[in-house]
C-alpha positions in Angstrom: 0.0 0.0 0.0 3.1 2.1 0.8 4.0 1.7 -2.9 0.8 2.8 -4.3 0.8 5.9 -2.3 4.0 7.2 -3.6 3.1 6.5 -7.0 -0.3 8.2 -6.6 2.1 11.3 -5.1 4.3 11.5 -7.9 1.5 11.1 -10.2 -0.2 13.7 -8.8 2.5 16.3 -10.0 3.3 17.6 -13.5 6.7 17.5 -14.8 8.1 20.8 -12.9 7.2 19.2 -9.6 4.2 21.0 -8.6 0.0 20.7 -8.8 -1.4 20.0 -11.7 -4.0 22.3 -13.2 -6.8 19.7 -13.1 -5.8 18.6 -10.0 -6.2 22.4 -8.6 -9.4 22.6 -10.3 -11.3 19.3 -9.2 -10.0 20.6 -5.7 -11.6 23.9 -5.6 -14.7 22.3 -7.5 -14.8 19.5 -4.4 -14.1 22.6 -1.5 -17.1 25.3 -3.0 -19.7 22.1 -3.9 -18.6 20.9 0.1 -19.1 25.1 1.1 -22.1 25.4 -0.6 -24.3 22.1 0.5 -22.9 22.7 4.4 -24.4 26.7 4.3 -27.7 25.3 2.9 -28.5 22.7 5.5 -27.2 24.9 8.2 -29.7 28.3 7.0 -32.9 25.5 6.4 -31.8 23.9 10.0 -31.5 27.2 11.4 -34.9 28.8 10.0 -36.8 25.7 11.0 -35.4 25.8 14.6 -36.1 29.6 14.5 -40.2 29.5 13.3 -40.7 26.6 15.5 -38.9 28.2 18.7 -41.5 31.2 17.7 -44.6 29.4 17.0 -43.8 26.9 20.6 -43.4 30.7 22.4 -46.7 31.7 21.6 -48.7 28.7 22.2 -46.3 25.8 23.5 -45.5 22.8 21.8 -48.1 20.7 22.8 -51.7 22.4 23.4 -54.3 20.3 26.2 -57.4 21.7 26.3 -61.1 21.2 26.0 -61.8 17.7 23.3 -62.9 19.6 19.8 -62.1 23.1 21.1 -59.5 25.7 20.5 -57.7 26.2 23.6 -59.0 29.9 22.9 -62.4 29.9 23.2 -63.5 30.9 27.0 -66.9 29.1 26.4 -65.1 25.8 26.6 -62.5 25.7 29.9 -61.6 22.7 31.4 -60.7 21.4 35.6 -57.1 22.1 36.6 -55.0 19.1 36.7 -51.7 18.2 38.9 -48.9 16.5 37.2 -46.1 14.5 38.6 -42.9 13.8 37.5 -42.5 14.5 33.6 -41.5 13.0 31.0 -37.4 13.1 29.4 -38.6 15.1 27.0 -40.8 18.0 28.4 -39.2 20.9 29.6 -42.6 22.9 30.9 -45.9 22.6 31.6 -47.5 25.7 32.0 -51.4 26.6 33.0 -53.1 29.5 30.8 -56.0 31.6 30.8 -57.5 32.9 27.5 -60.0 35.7 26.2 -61.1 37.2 23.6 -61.2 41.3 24.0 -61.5 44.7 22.0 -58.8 47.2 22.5 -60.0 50.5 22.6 -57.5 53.0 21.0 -57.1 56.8 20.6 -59.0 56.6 17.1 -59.1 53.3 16.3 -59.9 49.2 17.7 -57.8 46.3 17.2 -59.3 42.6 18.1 -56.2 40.4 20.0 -56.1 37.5 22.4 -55.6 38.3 26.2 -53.4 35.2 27.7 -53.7 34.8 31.5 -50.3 33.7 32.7 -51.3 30.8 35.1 -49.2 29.5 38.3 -45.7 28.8 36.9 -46.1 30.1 33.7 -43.0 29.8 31.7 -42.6 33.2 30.4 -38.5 33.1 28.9 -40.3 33.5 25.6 -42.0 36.8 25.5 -39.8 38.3 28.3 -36.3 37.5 25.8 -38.3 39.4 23.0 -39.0 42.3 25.0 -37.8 45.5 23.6 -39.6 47.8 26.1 -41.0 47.3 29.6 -41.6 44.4 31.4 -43.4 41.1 32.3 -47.3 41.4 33.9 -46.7 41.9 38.0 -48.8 39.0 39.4 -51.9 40.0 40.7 -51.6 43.5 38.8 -53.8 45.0 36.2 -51.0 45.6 33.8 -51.3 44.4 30.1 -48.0 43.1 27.7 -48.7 44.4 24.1 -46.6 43.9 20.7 -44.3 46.7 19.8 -47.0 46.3 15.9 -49.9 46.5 18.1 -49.3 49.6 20.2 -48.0 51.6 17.3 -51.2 50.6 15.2 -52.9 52.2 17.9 -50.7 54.8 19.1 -49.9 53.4 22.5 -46.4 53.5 24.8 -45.6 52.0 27.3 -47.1 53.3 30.5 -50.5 54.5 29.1 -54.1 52.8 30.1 -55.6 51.4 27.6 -59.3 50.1 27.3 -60.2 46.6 27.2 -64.2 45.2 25.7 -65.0 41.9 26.7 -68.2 40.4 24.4 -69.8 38.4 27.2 -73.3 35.4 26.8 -75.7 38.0 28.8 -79.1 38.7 27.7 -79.5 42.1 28.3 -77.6 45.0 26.6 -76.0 45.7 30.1 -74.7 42.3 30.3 -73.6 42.4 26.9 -70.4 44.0 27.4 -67.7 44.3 30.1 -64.9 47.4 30.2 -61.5 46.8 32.0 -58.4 49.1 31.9 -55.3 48.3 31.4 -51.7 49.5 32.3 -49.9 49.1 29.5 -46.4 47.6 31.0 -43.9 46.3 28.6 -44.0 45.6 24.4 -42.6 43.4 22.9 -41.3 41.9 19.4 -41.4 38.2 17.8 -41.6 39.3 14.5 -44.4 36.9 13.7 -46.5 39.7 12.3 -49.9 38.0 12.5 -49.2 36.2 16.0 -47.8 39.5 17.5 -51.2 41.5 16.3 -53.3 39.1 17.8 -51.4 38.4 21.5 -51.3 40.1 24.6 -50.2 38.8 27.9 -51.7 39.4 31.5 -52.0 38.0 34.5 -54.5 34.6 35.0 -56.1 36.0 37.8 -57.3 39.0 36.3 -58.3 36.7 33.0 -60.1 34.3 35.6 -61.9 37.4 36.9 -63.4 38.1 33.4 -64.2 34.9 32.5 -66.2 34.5 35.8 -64.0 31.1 36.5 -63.4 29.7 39.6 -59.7 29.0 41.3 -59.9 25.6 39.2 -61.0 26.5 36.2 -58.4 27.4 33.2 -58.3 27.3 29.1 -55.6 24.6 29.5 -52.0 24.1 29.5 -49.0 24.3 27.4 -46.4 21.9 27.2 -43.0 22.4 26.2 -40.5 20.4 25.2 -36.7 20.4 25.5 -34.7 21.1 22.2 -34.2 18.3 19.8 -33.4 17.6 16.7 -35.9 18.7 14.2 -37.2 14.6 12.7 -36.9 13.7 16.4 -38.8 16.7 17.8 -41.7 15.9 14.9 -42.0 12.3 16.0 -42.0 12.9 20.0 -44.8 15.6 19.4 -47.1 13.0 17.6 -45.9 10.4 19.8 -46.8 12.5 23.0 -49.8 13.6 21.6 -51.4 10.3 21.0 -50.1 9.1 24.4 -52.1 11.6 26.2 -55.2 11.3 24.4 -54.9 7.3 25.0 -53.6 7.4 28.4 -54.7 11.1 30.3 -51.8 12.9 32.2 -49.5 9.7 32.7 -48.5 10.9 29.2 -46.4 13.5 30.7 -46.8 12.9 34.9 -49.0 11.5 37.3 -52.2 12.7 38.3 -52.0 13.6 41.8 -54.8 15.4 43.7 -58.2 15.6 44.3 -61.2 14.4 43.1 -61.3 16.6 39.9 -58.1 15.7 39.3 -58.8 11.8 39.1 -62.0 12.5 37.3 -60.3 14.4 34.7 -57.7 12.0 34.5 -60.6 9.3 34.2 -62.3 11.3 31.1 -58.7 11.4 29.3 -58.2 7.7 29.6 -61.6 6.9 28.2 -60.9 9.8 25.2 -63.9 11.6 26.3 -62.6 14.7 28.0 -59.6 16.2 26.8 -57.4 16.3 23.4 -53.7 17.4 23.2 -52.6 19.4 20.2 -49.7 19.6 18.4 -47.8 22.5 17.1 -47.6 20.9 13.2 -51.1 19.9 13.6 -52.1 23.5 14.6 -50.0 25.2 12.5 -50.1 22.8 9.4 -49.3 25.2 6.5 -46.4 26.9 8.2 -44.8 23.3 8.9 -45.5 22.2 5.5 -43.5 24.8 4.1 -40.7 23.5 6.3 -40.9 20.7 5.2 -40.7 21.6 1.4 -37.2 23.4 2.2 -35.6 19.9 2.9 -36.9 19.3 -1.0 -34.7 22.4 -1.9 -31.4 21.1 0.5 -31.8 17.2 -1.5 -31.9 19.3 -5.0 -28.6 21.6 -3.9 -26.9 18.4 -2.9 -27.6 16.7 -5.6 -26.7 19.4 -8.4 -23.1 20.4 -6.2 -22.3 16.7 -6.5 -23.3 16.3 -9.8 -20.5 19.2 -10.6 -17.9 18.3 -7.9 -17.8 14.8 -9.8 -18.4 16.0 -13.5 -15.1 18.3 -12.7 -13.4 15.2 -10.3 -14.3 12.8 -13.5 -12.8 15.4 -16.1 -9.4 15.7 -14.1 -8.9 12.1 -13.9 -9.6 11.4 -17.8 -6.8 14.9 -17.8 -4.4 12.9 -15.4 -4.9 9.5 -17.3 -4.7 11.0 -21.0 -1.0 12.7 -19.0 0.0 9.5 -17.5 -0.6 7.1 -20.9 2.8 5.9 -21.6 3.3 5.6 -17.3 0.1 3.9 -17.3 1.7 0.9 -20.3 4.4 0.9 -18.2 3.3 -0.3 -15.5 1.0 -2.9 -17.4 4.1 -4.0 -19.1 5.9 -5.1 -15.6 3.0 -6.6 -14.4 1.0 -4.6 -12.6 -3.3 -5.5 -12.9 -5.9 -2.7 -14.0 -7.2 -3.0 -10.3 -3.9 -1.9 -8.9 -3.7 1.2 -11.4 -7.1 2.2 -10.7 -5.8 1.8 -7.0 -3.4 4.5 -7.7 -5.3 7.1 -9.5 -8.5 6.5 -6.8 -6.0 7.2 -3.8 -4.5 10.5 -5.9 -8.4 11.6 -6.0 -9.5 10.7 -2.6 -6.5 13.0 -1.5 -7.7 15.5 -3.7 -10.8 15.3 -2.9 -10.1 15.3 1.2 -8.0 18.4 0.6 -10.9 20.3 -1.1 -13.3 18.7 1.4 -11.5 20.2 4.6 -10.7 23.3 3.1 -14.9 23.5 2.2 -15.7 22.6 5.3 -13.5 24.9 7.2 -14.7 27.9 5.4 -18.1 26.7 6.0 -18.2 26.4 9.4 -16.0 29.3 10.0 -18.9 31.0 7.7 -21.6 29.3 10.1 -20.0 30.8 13.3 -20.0 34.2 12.4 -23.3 34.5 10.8 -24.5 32.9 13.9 -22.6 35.5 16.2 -22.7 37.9 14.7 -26.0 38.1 12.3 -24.6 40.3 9.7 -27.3 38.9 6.6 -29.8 41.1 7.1 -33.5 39.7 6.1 -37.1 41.2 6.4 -38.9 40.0 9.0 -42.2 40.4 7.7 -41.6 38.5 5.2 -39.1 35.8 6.5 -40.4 35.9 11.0 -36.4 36.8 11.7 -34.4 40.1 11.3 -30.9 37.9 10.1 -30.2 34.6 7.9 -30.4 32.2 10.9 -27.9 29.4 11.2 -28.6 25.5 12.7 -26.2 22.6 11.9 -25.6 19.8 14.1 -22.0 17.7 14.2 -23.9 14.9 13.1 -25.3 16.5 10.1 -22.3 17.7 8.8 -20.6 14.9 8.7 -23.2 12.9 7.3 -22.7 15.4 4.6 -19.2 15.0 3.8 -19.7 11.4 3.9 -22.7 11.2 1.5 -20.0 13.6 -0.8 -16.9 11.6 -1.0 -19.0 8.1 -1.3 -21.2 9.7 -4.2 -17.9 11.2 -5.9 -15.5 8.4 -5.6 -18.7 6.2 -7.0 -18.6 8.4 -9.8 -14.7 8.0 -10.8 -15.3 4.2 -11.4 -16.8 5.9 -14.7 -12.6 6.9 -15.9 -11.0 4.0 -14.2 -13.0 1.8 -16.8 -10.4 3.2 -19.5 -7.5 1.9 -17.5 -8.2 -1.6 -19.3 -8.3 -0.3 -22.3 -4.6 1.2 -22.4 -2.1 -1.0 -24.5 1.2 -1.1 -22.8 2.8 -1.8 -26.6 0.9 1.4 -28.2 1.4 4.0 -25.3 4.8 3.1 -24.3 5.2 3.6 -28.1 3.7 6.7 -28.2 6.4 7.5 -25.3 
């Protein structure tokens, strides 16, 4: 093998002693096909971890609530429950409080969704996208608006704002319910529609206005800890079903009172209570997701396609150079194999030159976008201010991998004319 390798050296020179052009060629062709497929996976990784960190903020990954409800509508709360120890993958389960409500502006009204914050409400979402303000005080009367919604209606922070709640009553009187508002902190998600149509508050003060007692509530969120994007899919059906089949042992224990084990009861039988998914909930936006892996297979397909078309062209180059070398080596002996041994180690070297040299600038590439953030993109248009970045060890490996297989496959194509030299014609032609 030791043999072969300094032959596949000295081949892989031209007569002056340095790198051949087609050899310099195939390399850079092998490092910017490597750069290329590594940015793409990384940016789809990295906007599909940034929409679904969004979409879980708003409404958790895992909505329990009411059995053919929305988790929105006040008509249809359901009994507190207690839960014991949780499952591996759930990071939070939080209790919330929704209703509907008017905002009352200076000159004009805007429709949103009040969430109550219940006991232990996780609230790292909205309070890391907070460009203004504060979280809800417990207990308080204060309100947490979207930095869209308060300019639509020429709000700051501070200011008391007017609240109409469309209650069931009979009567005109009973028809509508006013509450003010202290306006304590905005915030920004950059999910347009989602940021128009949320505000935060405390559950109490939801519970008030709903006319709920201490153990009634919309439902809960569940959130889980981060995981890889297939493996977070599959745990999110998994848990669903779990807790539809099996009540609150899908994520804990029941523990309690009476409600508590009659809810728990009503889950098990697949009477009381249904558990939602994020993908399920938000279907279209995880569809789209799910059509940018189409876009990664077509990129890594086409840069492989090239990296080999210029990897097959250099070895045809190299062999076409290397005839009479080639019949000479036939001539003492040496079998096709052991030739196309030679010219197969010269282009794996090539190849894990331009690979590591790729891959370095890709990473290196990956790192500072992801420090630093210096792509700018529209949010409106794309839910994130910067070209986000997500790549996993695993994945980028598997990448290099699935290149160098696929592109030493491909050189079996110009080893094939190795059999057809004739030592007698090209040493000849020597």
């Amino acid at each position: 093998m030791g043999f072969i390798i300094k032959i596949a050296q000295r081949l892989s020179l031209d007569r002056k002693g340095q790198a051949s052009s087609s050899n310099l060629i195939a390399t850079t062709s092998v490092a910017i096909s490597l750069f290329v497929v590594t940015l793409a996976i990384a940016i789809t990784g990295g906007f599909k971890w940034e929409i679904r960190e969004k979409i879980s903020g708003y409404r958790g990954d895992i909505e329990i609530c009411a059995r053919y409800a929305d988790i929105t509508d006040w008509r249809t709360p359901i009994h507190s429950l207690s839960f014991g120890e949780s499952a591996e993958e759930v990071a939070s389960i939080s209790p919330v409080l929704y209703r509907n409500a008017i905002l009352k502006g200076k000159s004009s009204i805007q429709g949103v969704v009040i969430k109550g914050m219940g006991e232990g409400y996780d609230t790292t979402f909205f309070a890391s996208h907070l460009t203004e303000g504060r979280m809800p005080a417990k207990g308080s009367d204060e309100i947490l608006l979207s930095k869209r919604t308060a300019s639509l209606m020429n709000f700051s922070c501070g200011e008391r704002i007017n609240a109409l709640f469309v209650n069931d009553g009979e009567s005109d009187a009973d028809y509508l319910t006013n509450r003010r508002f202290t306006i304590c902190g905005l915030y920004d998600a950059r999910i347009e529609e989602m940021d128009k149509l949320t505000a935060i508050a405390d559950g109490e003060i939801v519970r008030r206005v709903n006319g709920w007692d201490s153990t009634t509530l919309s439902g809960y969120e569940i959130r889980l800890k981060p995981l890889p994007y297939r493996e977070y899919l599959t745990r999110l059906e998994e848990l669903s079903t779990d807790f539809e089949r099996d009540g609150v042992a899908a994520f804990g224990s029941a523990a309690g009172n009476a409600a508590n084990d009659a809810a728990s009861s009503a889950e098990s039988d697949a009477t009381g209570l249904s558990a939602l998914p994020i993908n399920r909930t938000n279907d279209l936006l995880f569809n789209w997701l799910q059509l940018l892996n189409i876009n990664v297979i077509i990129i890594l397909a086409l840069m492989i396609a090239v990296a080999s078309f210029n990897m097959i062209s250099g070895m045809l180059i190299m062999l076409f150079e290397k005839m009479p070398q080639i019949g000479l080596l036939k001539s003492m002996g040496m079998s096709n194999f052991n030739i196309a041994r030679i010219f197969l180690s010269k282009a794996a070297g090539t190849m894990l030159i331009g690979m590591a040299a790729g891959g370095a600038a890709a990473l290196l590439f990956c790192l500072l976008e992801q420090r630093y953030r210096f792509i700018p993109l529209n949010a409106e248009s794309y839910f994130t201010d910067a070209v986000p970045i997500y790549i996993t060890p695993l994945q980028f490996i598997a990448v290099c991998l699935i290149c160098f297989a696929a592109i030493m496959a491909a050189l079996a194509i110009p080893c094939h004319f190795i059999a057809k030299v004739s030592p007698a014609k090209s040493i000849k032609f020597n």
